[in-house]
C-alpha positions as CSV (number, residue, x, y, z in Angstrom):
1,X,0.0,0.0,0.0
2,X,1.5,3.9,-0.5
3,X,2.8,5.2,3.0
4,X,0.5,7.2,5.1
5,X,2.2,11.0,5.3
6,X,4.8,10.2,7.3
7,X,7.4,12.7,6.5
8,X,11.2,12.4,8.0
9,X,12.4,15.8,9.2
10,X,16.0,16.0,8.6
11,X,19.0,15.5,11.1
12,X,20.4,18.6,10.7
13,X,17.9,20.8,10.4
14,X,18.3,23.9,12.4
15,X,16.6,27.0,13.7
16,X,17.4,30.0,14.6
17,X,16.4,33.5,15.9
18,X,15.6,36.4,13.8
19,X,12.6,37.5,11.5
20,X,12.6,37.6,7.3
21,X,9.2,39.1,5.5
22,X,10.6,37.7,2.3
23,X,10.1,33.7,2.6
24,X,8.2,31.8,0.7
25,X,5.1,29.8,1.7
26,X,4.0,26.5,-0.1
27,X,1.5,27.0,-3.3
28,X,-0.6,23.3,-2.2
29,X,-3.2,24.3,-5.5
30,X,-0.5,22.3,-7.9
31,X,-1.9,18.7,-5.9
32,X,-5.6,20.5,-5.0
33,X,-7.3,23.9,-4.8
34,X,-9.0,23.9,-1.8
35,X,-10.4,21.2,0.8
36,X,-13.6,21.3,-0.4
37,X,-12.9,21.3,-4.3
38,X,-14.5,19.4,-7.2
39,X,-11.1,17.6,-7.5
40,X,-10.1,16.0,-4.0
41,X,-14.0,15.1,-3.8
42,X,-13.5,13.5,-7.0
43,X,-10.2,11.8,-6.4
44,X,-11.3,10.4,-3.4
45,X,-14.3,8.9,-5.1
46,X,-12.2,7.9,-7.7
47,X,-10.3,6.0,-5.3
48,X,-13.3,4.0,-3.5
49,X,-14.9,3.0,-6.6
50,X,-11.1,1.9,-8.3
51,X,-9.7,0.4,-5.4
52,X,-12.9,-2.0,-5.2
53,X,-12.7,-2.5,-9.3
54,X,-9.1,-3.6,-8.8
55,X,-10.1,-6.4,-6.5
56,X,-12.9,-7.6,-8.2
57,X,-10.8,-7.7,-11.9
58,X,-8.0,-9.6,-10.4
59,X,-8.3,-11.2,-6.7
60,X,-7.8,-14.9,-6.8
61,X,-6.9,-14.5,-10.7
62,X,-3.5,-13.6,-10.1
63,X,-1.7,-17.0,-10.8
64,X,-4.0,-17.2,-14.1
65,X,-2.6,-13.7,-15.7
66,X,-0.8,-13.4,-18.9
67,X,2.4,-11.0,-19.4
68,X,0.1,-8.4,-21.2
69,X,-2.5,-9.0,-18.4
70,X,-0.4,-8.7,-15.1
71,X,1.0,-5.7,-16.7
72,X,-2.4,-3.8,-16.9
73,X,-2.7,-4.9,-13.6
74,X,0.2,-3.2,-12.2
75,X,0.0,-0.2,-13.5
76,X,-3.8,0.0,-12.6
77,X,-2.1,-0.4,-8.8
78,X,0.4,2.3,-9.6
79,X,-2.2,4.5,-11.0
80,X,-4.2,3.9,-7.6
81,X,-0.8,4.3,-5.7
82,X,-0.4,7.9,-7.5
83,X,-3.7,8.9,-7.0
84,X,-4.3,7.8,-3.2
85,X,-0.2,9.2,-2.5
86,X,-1.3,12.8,-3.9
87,X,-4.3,12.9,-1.6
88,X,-2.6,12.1,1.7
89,X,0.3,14.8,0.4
90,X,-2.0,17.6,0.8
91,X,-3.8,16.7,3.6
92,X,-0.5,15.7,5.4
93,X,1.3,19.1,3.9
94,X,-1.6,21.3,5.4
95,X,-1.2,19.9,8.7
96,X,1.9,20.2,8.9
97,X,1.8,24.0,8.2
98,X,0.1,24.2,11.5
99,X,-0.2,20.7,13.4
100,X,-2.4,22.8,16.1
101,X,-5.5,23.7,13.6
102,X,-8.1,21.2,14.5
103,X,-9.3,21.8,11.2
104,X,-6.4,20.9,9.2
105,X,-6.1,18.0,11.7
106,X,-9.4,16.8,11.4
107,X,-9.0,17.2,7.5
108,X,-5.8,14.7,7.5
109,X,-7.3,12.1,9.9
110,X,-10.4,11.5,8.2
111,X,-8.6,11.2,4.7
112,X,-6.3,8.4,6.4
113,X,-9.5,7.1,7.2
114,X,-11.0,7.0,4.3
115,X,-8.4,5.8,2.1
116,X,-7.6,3.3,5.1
117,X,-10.8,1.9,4.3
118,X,-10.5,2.2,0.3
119,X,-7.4,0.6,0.0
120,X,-8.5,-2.5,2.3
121,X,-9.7,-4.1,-0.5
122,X,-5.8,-4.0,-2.3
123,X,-4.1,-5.8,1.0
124,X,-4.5,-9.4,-0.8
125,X,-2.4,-8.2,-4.1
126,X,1.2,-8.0,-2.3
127,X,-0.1,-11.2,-0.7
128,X,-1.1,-13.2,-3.7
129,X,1.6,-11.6,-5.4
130,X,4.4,-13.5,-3.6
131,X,2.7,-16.5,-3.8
132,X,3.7,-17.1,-7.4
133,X,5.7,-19.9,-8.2
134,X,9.1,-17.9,-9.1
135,X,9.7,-20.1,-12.5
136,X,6.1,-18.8,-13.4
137,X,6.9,-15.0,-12.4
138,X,10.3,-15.3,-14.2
139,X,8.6,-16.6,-17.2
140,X,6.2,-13.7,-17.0
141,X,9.1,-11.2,-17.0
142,X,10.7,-12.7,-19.7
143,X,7.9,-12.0,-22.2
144,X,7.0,-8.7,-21.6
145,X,9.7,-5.9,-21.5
146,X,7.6,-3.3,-20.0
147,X,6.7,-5.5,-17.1
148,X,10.1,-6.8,-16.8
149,X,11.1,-3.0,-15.8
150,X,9.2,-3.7,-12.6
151,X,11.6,-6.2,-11.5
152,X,12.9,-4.1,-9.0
153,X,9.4,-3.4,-6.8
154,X,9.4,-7.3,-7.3
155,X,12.3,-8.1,-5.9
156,X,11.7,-5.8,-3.1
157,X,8.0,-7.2,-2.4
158,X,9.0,-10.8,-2.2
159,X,11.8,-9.9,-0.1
160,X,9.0,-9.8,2.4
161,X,7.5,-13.5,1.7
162,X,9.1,-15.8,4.4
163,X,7.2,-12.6,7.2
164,X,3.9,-12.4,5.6
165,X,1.4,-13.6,7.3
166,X,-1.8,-14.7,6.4
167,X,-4.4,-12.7,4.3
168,X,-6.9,-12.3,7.0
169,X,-4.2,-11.3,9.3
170,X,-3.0,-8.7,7.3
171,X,-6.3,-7.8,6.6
172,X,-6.6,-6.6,10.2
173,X,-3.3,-5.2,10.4
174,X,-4.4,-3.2,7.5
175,X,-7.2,-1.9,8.7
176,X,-6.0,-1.0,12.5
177,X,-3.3,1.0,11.7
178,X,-5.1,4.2,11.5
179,X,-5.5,3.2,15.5
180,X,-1.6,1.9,15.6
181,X,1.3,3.9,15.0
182,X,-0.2,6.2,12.7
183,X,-2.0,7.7,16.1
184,X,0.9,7.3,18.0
185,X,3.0,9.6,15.8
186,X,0.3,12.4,15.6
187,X,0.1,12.3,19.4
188,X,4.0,12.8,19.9
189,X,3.8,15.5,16.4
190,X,0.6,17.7,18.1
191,X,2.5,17.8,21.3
192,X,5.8,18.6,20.7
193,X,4.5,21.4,18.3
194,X,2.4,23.0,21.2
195,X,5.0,22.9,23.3
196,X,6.7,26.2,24.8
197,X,10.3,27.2,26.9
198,X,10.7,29.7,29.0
199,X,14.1,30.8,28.6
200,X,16.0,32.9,31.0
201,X,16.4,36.5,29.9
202,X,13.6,36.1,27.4
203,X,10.6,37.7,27.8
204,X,8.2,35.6,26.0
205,X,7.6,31.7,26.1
206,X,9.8,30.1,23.3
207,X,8.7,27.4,20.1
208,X,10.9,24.3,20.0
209,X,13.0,25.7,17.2
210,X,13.7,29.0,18.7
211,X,14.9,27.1,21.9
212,X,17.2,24.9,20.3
213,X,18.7,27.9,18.5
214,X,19.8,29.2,21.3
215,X,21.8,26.0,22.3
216,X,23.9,28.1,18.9
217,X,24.2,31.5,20.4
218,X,27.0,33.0,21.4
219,X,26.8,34.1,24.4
220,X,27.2,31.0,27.1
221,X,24.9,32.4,29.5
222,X,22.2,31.8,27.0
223,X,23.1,28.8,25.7
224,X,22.6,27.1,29.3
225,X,19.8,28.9,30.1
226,X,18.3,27.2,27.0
227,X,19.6,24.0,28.2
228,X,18.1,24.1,31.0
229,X,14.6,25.5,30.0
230,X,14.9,22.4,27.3
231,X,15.5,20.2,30.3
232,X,12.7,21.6,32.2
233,X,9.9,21.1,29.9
234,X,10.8,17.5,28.7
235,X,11.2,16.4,32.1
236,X,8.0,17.4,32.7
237,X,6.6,15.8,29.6
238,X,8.6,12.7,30.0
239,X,6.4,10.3,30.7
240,X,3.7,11.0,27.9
241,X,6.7,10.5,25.6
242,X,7.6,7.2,27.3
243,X,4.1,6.3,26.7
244,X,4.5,6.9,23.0
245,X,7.8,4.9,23.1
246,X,6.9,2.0,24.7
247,X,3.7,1.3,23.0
248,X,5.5,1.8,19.4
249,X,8.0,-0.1,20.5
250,X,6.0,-2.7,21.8
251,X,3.8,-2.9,18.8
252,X,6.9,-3.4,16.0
253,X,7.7,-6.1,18.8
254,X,4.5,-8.1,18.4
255,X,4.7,-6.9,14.4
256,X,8.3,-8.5,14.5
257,X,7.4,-11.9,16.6
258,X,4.6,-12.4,14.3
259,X,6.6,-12.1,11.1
260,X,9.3,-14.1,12.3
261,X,11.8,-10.9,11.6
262,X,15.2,-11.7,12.8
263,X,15.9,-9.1,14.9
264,X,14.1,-5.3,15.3
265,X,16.4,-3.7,12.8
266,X,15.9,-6.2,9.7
267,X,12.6,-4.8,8.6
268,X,14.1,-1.4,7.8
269,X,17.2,-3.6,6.2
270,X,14.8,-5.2,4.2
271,X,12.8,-1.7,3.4
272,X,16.2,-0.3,2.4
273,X,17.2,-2.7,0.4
274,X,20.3,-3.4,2.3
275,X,22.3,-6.2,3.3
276,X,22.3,-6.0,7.3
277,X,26.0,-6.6,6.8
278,X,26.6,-3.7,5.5
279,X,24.7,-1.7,7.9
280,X,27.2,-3.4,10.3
281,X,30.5,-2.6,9.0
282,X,29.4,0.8,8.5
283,X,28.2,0.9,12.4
284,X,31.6,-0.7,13.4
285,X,33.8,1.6,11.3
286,X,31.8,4.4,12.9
287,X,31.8,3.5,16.2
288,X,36.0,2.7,16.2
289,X,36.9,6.3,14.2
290,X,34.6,7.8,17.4
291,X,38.7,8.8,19.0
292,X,39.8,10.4,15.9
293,X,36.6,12.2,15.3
294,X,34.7,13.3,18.0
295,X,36.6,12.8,20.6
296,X,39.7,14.5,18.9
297,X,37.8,17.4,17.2
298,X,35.4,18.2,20.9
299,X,38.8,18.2,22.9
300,X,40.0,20.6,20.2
301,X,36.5,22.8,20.5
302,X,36.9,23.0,24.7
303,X,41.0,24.2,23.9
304,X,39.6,27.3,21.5
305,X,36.3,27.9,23.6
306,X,39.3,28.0,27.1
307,X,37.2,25.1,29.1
308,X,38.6,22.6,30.8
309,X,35.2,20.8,30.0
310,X,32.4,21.3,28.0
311,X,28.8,21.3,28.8
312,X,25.9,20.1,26.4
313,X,25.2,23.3,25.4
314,X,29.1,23.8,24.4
315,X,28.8,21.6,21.9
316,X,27.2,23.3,18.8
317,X,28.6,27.1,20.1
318,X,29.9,29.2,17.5
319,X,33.5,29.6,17.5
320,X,35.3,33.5,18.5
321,X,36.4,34.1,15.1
322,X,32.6,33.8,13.8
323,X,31.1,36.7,13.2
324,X,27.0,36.3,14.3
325,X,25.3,37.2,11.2
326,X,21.9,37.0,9.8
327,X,21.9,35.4,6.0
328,X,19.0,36.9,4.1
329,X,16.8,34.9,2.1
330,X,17.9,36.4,-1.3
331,X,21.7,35.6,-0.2
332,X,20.8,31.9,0.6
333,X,19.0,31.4,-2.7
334,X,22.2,33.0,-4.3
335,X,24.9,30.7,-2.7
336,X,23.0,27.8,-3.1
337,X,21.9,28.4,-6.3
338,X,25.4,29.4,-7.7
339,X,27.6,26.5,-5.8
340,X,24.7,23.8,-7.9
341,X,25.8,25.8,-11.1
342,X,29.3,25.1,-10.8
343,X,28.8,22.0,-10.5
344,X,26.7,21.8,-13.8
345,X,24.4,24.1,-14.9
346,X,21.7,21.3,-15.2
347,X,21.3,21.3,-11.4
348,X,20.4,24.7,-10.9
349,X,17.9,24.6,-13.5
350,X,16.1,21.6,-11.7
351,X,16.3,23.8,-8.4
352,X,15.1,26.9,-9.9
353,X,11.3,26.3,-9.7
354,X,11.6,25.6,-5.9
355,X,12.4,28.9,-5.4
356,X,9.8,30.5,-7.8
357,X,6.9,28.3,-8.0
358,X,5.5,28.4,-4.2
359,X,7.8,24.7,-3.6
360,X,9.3,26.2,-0.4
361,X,7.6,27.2,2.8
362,X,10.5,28.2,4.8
363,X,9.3,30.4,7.6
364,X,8.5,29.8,11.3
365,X,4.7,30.0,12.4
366,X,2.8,29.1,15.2
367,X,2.0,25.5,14.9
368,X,4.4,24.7,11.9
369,X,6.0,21.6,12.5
370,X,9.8,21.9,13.7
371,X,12.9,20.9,11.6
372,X,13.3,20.6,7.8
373,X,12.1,17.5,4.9
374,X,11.6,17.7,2.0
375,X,8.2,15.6,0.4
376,X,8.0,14.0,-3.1
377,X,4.2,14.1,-3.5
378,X,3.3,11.9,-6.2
379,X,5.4,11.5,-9.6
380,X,3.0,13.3,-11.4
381,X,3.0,16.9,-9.8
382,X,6.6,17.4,-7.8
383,X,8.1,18.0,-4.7
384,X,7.3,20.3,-1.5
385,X,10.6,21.1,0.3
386,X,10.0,22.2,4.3
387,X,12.5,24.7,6.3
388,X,12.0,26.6,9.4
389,X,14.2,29.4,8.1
390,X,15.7,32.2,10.3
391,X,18.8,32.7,8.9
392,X,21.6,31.5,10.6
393,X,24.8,30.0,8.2
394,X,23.6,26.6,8.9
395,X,20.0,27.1,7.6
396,X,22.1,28.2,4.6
397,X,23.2,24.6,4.4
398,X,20.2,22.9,5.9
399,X,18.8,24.9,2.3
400,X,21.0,23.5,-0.2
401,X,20.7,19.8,1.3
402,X,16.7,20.1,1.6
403,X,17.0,21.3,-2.4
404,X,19.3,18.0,-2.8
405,X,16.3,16.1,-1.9
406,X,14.0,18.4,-4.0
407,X,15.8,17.4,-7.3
408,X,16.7,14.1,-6.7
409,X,13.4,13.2,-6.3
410,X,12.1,15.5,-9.9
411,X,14.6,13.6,-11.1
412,X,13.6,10.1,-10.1
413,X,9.7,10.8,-11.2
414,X,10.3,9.4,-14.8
415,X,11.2,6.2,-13.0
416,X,7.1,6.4,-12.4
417,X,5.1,6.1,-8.7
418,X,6.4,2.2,-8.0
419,X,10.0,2.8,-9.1
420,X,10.8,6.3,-8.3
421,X,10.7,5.9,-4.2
422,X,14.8,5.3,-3.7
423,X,15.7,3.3,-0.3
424,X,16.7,5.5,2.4
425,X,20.0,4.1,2.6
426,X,20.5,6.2,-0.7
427,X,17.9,9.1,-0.2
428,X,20.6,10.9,1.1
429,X,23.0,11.1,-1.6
430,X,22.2,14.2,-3.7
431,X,21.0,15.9,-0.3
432,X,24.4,15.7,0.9
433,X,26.2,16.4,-2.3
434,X,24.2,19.6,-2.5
435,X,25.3,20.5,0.9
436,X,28.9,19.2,0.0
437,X,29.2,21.2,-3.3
438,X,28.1,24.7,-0.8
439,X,30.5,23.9,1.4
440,X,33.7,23.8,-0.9
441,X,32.3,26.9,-2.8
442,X,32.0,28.7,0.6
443,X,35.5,27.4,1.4
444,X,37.4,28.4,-1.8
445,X,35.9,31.5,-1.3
446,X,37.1,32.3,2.3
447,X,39.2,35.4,2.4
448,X,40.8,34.3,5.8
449,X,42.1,32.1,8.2
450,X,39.8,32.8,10.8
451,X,36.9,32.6,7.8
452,X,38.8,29.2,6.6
453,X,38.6,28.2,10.1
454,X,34.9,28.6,11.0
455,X,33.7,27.0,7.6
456,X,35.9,23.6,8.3
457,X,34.8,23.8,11.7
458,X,31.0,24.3,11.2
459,X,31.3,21.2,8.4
460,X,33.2,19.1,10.7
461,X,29.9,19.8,13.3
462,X,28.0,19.1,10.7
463,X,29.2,15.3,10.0
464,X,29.9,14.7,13.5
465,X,25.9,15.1,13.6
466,X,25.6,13.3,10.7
467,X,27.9,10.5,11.1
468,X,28.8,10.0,14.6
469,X,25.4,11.7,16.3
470,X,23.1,9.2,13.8
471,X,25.3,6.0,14.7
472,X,25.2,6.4,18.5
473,X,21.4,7.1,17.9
474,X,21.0,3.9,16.0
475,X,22.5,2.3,19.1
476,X,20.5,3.8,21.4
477,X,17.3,2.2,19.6
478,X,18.9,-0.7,19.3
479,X,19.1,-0.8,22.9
480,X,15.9,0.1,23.4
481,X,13.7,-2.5,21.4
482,X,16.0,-4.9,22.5
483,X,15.0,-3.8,26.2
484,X,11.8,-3.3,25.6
485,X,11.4,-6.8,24.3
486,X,12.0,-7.8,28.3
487,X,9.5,-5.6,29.6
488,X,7.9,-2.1,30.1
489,X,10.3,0.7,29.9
490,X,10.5,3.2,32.8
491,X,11.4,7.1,31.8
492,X,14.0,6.6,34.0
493,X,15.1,3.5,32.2
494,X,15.3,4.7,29.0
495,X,17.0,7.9,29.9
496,X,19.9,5.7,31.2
497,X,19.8,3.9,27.6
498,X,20.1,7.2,26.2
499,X,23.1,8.2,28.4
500,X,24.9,5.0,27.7
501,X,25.4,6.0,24.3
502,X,26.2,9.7,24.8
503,X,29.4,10.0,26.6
504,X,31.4,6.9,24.5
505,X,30.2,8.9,21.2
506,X,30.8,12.3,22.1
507,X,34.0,11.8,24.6
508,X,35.7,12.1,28.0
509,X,35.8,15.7,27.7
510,X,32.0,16.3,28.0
511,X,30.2,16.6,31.6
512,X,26.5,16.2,30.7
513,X,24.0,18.1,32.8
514,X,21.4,17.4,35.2
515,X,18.4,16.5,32.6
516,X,20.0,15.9,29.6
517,X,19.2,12.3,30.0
518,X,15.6,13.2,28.5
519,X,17.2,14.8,25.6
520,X,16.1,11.8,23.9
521,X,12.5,12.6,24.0
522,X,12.1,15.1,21.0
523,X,14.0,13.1,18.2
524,X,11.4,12.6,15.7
525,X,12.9,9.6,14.1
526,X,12.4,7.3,17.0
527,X,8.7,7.6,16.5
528,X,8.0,7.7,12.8
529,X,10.8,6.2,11.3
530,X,12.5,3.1,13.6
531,X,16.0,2.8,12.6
532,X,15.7,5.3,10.4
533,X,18.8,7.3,11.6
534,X,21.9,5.0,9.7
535,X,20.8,6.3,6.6
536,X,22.1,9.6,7.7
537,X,25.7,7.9,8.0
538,X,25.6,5.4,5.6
539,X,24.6,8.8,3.5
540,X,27.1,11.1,4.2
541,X,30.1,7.8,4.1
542,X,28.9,7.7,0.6
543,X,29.3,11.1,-0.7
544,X,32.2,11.5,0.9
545,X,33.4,9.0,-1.3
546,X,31.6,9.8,-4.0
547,X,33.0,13.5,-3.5
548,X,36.5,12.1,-3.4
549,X,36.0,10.1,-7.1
550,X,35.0,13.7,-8.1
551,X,37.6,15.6,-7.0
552,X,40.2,13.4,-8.2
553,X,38.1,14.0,-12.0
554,X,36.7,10.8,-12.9
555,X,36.1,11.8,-16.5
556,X,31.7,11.9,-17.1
557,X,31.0,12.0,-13.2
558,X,28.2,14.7,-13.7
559,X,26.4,12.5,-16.3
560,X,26.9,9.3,-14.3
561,X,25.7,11.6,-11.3
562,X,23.0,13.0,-13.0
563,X,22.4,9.0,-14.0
564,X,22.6,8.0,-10.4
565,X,19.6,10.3,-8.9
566,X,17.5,9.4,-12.4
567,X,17.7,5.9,-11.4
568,X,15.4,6.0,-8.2
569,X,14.7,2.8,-6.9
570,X,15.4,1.1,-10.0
571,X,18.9,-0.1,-8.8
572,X,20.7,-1.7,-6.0
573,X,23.2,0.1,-4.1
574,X,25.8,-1.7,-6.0
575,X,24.7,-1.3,-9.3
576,X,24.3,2.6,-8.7
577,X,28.0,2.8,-7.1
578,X,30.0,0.6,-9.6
579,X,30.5,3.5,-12.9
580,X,32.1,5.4,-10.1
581,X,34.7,2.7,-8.9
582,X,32.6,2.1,-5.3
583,X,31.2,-0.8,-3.5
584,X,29.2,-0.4,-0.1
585,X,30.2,-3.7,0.8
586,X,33.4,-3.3,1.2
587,X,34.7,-2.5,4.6
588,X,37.2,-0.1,3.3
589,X,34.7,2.1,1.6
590,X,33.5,3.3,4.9
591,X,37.0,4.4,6.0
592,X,37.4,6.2,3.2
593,X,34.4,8.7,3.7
594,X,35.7,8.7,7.4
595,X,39.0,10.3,6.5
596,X,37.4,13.2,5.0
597,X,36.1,14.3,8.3
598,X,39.5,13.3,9.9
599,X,41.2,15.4,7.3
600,X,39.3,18.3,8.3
601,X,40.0,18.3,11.7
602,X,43.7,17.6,10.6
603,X,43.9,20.9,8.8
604,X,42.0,22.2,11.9
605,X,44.6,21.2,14.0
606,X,47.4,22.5,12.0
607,X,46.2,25.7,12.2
608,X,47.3,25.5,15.9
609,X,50.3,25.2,15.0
């Protein structure tokens, strides 16, 4: 079935204090003009009386199809994937626009509803599906090219056969999910968007995003005093979000048990289209550079900040030789416009229109959900990019890796709705290019050291957070649904899982406050997206050596890049990799993109010298 709206806000998504009357808002009229319009009425009766037609043409008749047959079958379940995926885009991309407007909410929950209901009638097709005898399927594939194209959503549905369970079961699960984790994750969104900080020195109540700015600022005072007032407000909210944990948790338990999945992680291995090994050696490589790379570079930070130790809020401050400065809107669209240019004109073209055709809604309002994604709708209409703008340097680059996402995913349309969704494990790629290709424009452009030095520094943060931050997370939920396999989890309880992954990622030269240990309880991933947070790493290991292949000139690399993001799902991780000389598999390919980020802090430590 297509996902409910489930967007992933980014990693690295950051806010920040200050006010712009420029921004632009999303246009939504490109999927429908209103609520209450002629067209999402329509659609959605579209939908009821197709999703019904599909199962009366073809449940049970499966097995008996010709080439021809199964691949007007297909494409009639694309063409209901398309249109059901564009209807739950704009009710999920109004509520996220304000996530505290009953209305809007309301609006959302009855279409999940509704197409809940629709699309119950579809739940035998993946089931039927992978019931066919593979010689049969095979011979299928081999008389029809156009079908044959599909091999890929094949491949990736039967991947799924030895943990499906029967039809009636999945019927139920099917049609309780709106009552599962789908309810779950609206809980934890609605609260954490309503929630306010009181900040020290600040005369009004604080969103969220404003709050975690502040852990930027730099004055110290204020830093802590956000801290703190972060502290203060989870702790008190702690045990609603332990709620929400455990009962996920405990539900992709029982969801795990009954499909016989080996272990809590191998359902997003299996989603990603990865080979858990992989996911390993990346994990392992991570986890053994943590000396060289954290620990080395946060050592370095406490040395130019003077502290013996640093605090929590320490650990994103700006350095002394960074100026504070507000970057307008016009000035980000300009850098990020200009660095995709150099790298080949065709990139900025495909980023153009987000900037000009009501794509973006980059401004913080009340009840706008916090962090940054960016959404591919459906093939047919194109992509809605999310930022919570306020100007800061790093919103700069939190811009040009949303935009990565923006035009890898116009990019991968052509591949169609079944074929264009790429695996998180490579969703990443062009988002961190884009932010890659800023960077080294920003750098070559530095006038001096101190510049020089507050560009590699703030990159170096960057893939710390990127690289090491989103492999001690991925620990910490592994810790966590193995844990909550024995048992209810206590706040208290999972706080200490949390802690047992902070200090051996971060380093011995970081004292961790008084109620950090609930820190965990905003991170959006846990909830909507288990597991989710390796793709981050395994992203950002990959361009690194993808960047490398390009600066050394691999002769074509912007066609075979260009080649790479029009390929979608259609490909395995290998087969994407291999024009460029790279394989995921091997060990060594993770050391490589780890080296980057020790280089960096090399040069930063030279400059010491």
């Amino acid at each position: 079935m297509f996902p409910k709206f489930r967007p992933v806000l980014d990693a690295n998504a950051a806010g920040s204090a200050g006010s712009f009357s420029n921004l632009p808002d999303w246009d939504l009229t490109d999927l429908y003009p209103s609520p209450d319009s002629a067209e999402f009425s329509r659609d959605m009766a579209w939908l009821e009386e197709n999703c019904a037609g599909f199962a009366a043409s073809y449940q049970g008749k499966l097995a008996t199809l010709s080439a021809d047959q199964m691949l007007t079958c297909v494409q009639s379940y694309e063409r209901i994937e398309t249109i059901g995926g564009r209807v739950m885009s704009y009710a999920g991309l109004r509520y996220y626009q304000n996530t505290l407007d009953a209305d809007r909410a309301k609006f959302m929950a009855d279409a999940e509803g509704q197409i809940t209901d629709f699309t119950a009638a579809l739940v035998f097709f993946t089931l039927e599906f992978n019931r066919l005898d593979e010689d049969h399927l095979s011979g299928l594939l081999a008389q029809n090219a156009a079908l044959s194209r599909y091999k890929p959503v094949f491949d990736r549905m039967r991947a799924m056969r030895p943990h499906q369970l029967s039809d009636e079961m999945e019927q139920f699960l099917h049609d309780t999910s709106v009552v599962g984790a789908s309810a779950w994750n609206k809980l934890f969104d609605e609260t954490m968007a309503g929630l306010m900080f009181k900040v020290d020195g600040e005369p009004e109540e604080l969103s969220l995003e404003a709050t975690l700015n502040f852990l930027t600022d730099a004055n110290r005072t204020k830093r802590e005093a956000a801290a703190h007032a972060l502290a203060d407000v989870f702790a008190a909210n702690v045990k609603l979000f332990a709620r929400i944990t455990n009962t996920l948790a405990k539900e992709k338990e029982i969801h795990d048990r009954w499909r016989k999945m080996p272990s809590a992680q191998a359902g997003r291995h299996l989603s990603n289209h990865v080979e858990p090994e992989v996911v390993e050696a990346l994990r392992n490589a991570v986890v053994a550079a943590y000396p060289k790379l954290s620990h080395r570079y946060y050592a370095l930070k406490a040395k130019w900040l003077g502290l013996d130790k640093l605090q929590v809020w320490d650990r994103n401050a700006p350095l002394a030789e960074e100026i504070p400065r507000l970057v307008g809107w016009d000035e980000a669209v300009q850098t990020v416009s200009s660095a995709y240019a150099a790298f080949d004109p065709r990139l900025a073209d495909l980023a153009a229109p987000f900037f000009t055709k009501g794509w973006i809604d980059a401004g913080v309002k009340p009840g706008k959900a916090p962090g940054a994604f960016a959404h591919p709708t459906v093939t047919t209409v194109h992509p809605y990019v999310m930022l919570n703008y306020l100007g800061k340097p790093r919103d700069v680059m939190t811009l040009a890796h949303e935009l990565g996402h923006g035009v890898h995913q116009v990019l991968a349309a052509g591949q169609g709705e079944l074929l264009s969704s790429t695996p998180l494990t490579l969703a990443e790629t062009a988002s961190v290019f884009g932010e890659m290709l800023t960077f080294r424009k920003l750098l070559d452009q530095a006038k001096t050291k101190a510049e020089r030095k507050t560009l590699l520094a703030g990159k170096v943060e960057d893939m710390i957070n990127t690289v090491v931050r989103q492999i001690a997370f991925y620990d910490f939920e592994c810790k966590l649904h193995a844990a909550r396999r024995d048992g209810e989890l206590t706040p208290e309880g999972i706080n200490a899982l949390w802690m047992s992954v902070q200090a051996e990622s971060l380093g011995p030269v970081f004292e961790f406050m008084e109620g950090y240990q609930t820190f965990w309880s905003y991170i959006p991933h846990f909830i909507h997206s288990p597991f989710y947070v390796y793709a981050y790493a395994f992203g950002d290991g990959l361009v690194n050596a993808l960047y490398a292949v390009y600066a050394d000139g691999l002769e074509g690399f912007e066609d075979k890049y260009f080649e790479m993001l029009k390929a979608g799902g259609s490909k395995h991780h290998k087969d994407l990799l291999a024009p460029f000389g790279l394989d995921a598999s091997d060990p060594k390919f993770w050391d490589r993109g780890l080296s980057m980020i020790a280089g960096f802090i090399d040069e930063l430590e030279a400059m010491e010298g």
